[in-house]
C-alpha positions as CSV (number, residue, x, y, z in Angstrom):
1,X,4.1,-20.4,-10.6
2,X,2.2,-16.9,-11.5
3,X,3.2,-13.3,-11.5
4,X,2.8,-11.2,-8.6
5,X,1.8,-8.4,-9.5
6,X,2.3,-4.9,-7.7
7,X,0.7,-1.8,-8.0
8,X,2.5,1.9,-7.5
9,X,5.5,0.1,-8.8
10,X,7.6,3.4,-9.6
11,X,9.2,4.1,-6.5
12,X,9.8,3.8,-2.7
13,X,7.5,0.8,-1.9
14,X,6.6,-0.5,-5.0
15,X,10.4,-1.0,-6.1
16,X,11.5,-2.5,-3.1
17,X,8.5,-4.8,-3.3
18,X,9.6,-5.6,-7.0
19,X,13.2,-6.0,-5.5
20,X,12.2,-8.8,-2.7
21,X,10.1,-10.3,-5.4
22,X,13.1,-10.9,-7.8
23,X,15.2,-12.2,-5.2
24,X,12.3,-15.2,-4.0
25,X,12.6,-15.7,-7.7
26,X,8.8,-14.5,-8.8
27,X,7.9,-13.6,-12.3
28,X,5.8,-10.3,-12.0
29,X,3.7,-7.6,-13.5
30,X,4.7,-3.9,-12.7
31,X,1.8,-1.3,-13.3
32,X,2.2,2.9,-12.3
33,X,1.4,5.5,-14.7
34,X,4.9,6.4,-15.7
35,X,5.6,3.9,-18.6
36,X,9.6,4.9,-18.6
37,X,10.1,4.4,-14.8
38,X,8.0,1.0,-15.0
39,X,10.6,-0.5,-18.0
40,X,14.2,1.0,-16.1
41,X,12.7,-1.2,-13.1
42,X,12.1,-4.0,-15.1
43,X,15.1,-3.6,-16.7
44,X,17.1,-3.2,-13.6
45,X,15.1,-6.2,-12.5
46,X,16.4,-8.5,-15.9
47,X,20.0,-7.5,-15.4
48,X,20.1,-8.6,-12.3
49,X,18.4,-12.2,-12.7
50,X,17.9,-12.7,-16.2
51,X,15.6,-15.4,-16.1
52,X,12.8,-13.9,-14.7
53,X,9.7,-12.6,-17.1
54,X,8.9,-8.8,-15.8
55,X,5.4,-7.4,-17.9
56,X,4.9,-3.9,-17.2
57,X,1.2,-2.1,-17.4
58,X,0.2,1.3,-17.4
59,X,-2.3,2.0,-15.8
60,X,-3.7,5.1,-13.8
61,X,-6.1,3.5,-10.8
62,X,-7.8,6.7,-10.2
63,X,-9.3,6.5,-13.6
64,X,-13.3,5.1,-13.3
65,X,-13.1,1.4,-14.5
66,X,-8.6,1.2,-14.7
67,X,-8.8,-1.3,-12.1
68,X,-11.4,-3.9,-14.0
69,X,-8.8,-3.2,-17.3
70,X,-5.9,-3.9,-15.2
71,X,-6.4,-7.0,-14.2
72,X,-8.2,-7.9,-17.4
73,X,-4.7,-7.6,-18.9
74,X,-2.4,-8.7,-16.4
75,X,-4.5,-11.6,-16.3
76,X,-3.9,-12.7,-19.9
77,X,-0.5,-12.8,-19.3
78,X,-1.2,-15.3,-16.9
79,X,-2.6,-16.2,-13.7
80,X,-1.6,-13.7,-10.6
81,X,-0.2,-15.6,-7.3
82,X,0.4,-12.8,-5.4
83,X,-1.3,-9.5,-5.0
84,X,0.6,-6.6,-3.8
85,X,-1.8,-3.5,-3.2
86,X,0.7,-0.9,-2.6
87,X,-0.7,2.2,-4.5
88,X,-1.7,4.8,-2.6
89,X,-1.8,8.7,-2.6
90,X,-2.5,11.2,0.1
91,X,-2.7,15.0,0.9
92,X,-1.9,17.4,4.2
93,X,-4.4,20.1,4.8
94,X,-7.5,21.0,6.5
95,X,-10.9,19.0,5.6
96,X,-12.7,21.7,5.0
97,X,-9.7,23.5,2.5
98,X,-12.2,23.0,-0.8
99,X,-8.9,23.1,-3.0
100,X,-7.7,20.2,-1.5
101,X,-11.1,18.5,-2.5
102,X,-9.6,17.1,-6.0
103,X,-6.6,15.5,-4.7
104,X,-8.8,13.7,-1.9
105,X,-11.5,12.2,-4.5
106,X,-8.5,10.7,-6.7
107,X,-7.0,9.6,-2.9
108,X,-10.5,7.9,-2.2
109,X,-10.4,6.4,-6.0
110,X,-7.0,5.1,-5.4
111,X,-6.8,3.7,-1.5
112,X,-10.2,2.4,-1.8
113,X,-11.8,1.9,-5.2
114,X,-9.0,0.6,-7.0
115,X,-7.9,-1.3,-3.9
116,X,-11.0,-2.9,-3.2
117,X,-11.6,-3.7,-6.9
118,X,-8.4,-5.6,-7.7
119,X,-8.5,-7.6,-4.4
120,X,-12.4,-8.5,-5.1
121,X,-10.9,-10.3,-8.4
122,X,-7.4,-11.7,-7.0
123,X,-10.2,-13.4,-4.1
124,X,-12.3,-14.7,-6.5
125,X,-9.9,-16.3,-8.9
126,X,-6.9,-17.5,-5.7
127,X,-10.1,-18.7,-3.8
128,X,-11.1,-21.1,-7.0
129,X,-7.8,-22.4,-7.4
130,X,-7.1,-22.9,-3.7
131,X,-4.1,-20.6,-3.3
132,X,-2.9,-17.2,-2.9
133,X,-1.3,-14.3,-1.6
134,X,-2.9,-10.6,-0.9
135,X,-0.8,-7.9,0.6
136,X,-3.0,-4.2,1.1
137,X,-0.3,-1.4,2.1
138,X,-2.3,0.2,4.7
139,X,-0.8,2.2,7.3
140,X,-0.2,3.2,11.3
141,X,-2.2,6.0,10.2
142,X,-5.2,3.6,9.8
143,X,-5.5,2.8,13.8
144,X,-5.9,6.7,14.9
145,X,-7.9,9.7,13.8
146,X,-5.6,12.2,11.6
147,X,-6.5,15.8,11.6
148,X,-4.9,17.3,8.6
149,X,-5.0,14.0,6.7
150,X,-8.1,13.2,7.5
151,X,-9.3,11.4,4.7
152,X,-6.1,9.7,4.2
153,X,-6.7,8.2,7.2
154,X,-9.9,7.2,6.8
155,X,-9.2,5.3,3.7
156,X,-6.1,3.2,5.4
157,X,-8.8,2.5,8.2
158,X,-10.8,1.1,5.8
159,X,-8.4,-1.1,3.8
160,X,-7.3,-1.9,7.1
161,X,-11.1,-3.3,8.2
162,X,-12.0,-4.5,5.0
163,X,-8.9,-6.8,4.8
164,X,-9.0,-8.3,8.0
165,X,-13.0,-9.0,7.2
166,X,-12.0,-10.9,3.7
167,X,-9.4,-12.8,5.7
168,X,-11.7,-14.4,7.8
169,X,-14.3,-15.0,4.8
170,X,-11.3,-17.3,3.3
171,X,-10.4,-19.0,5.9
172,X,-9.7,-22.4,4.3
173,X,-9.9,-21.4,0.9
174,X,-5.7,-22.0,0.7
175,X,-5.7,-17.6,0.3
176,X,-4.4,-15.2,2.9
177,X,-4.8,-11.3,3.3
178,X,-2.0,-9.4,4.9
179,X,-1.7,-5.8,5.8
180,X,1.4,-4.0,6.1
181,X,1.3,-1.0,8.6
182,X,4.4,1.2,8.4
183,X,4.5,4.9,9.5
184,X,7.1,7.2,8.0
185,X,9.0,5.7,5.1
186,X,11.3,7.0,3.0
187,X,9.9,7.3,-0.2
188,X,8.1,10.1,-2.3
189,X,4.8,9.5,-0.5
190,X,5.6,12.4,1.9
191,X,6.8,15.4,-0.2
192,X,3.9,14.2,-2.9
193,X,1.4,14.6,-0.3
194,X,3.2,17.8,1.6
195,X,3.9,16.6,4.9
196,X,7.3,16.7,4.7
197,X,7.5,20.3,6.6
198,X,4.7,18.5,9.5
199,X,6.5,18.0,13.1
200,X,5.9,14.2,12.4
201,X,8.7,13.9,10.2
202,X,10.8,16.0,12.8
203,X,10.1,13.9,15.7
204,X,10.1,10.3,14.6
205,X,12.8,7.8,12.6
206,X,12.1,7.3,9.0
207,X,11.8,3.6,8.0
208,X,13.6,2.5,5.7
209,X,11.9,1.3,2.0
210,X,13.8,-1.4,1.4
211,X,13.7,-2.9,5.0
212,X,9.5,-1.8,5.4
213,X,8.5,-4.2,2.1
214,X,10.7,-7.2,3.1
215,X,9.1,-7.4,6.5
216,X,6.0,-7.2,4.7
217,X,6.9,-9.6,2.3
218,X,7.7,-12.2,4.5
219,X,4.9,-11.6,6.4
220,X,2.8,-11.9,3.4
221,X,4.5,-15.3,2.6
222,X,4.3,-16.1,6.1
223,X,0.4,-15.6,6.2
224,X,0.5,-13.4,9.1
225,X,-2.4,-10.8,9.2
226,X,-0.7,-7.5,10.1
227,X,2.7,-6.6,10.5
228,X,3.4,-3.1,11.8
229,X,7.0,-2.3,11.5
230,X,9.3,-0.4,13.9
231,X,9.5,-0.2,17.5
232,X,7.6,3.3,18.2
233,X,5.0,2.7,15.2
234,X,4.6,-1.0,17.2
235,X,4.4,1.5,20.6
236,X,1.2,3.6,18.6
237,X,-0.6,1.1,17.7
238,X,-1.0,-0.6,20.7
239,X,-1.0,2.4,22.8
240,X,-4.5,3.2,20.8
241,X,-6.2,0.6,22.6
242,X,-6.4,2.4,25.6
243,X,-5.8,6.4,24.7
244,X,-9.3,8.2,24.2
245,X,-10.1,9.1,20.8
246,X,-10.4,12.7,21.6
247,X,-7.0,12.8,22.8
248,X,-5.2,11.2,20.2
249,X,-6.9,13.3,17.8
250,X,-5.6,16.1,19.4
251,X,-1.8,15.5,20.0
252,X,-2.3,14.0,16.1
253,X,-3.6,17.6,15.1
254,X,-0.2,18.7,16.5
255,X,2.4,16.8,14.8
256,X,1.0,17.0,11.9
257,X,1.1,20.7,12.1
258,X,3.5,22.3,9.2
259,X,6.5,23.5,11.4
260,X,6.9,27.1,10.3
261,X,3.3,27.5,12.2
């Protein structure tokens, strides 16, 4: 067996990925740019099941060319059976805010350069050998237009397209592409990217980490295609199927309004 190896490793997520990893008994490599809250995971990880190998790499995947160099070296520890693409930033405000511009490009960088790069070389190398596992973190937010996160949006509608068109190009080869497609969590995602004072964290249940990335996971293992957890996130997805785009861009422009407005 390989190493799984997950991106945004550092928290929410990426530790609970790590976590259901351990437990199914995979070796793994944990990249993030914070080198002290990689090794207390892995760490964490050992003294809980001691014979597991746990590589950590830092890397910062909104750096031109960190994704090529990050699986350069995760590959020569060894060969990767699973790819978790979990790394992903965002950022509340209006499209046209130019100081918001910045954070978007190294969002673009990150959701979809970075994304697509290291999934381009875990299909190339799983499709050779016959086998493999790909999971892409995407989002609910990748089914429905999102005014004041507008390009967060469109880059989880993207990994969201793009995955389900690699799937079918591998049918066969022995490698399957998953997307996970959670809404709210409860991780650092939402303060990082200020949301957490939008009426979207007011009105609907937080998921819980932990409980997101083991439905993923056993999705993932599973080979399913998507899993979209939680009953009203389940509710949104399929009601987009027959809501006009207009209107869900609308009551979208609402919740994710910053209360005090």
């Amino acid at each position: 067996m390989g190493f799984t190896l997950i991106t945004g490793a550092t928290g929410g997520l990426g530790v609970a990925f790590a976590h259901a990893a351990a437990r199914d008994g995979h070796d793994m490599i944990l990249t993030a740019r914070d080198e002290g809250a990689l090794c207390e995971l892995a760490d964490a990880l050992h003294a809980a099941a001691p014979t597991l190998t746990v590589e950590v790499l830092v890397a910062d995947l909104a750096q031109e060319g960190a994704a090529d160099d990050l699986w350069h070296r995760a590959t020569a520890l060894g060969e990767i059976d699973v790819l978790i693409n979990n790394a992903g930033l965002g950022r509340h405000g209006a499209f046209t805010d130019t100081d918001g511009a910045a954070r978007e490009a190294t969002s673009i960088a990150v959701n979809i350069s970075a994304a697509t790069c290291l999934m381009r070389h875990a299909a190339v190398a799983m499709s050779a050998r016959g086998a493999g596992r790909i999971l892409n973190v995407s989002s609910v937010a990748a089914f429905i237009p999102g005014p004041n996160m507008a390009v967060y949006h469109a880059t989880k509608a993207y990994l969201q397209t793009l995955s389900d068109s690699v799937r079918s190009e591998l049918t066969g080869t022995g490698v399957t592409v998953t997307t996970l497609c959670p809404g709210a969590t409860r991780t650092g995602f939402f303060e990082d990217a200020d949301v957490s004072e939008t009426w979207v964290m007011r009105l609907f249940p937080m998921g819980d980490a932990a409980s997101v990335a083991r439905a993923g996971w056993r999705g993932m293992m599973a080979g399913r295609k998507t899993i979209v957890t939680g009953g009203i996130n389940k509710l949104t997805v399929f009601s987009q199927r027959f809501l006009p785009r207009a209107w869900l861009a609308m009551a979208m422009k609402r919740i994710m309004a910053k209360t005090g407005r």
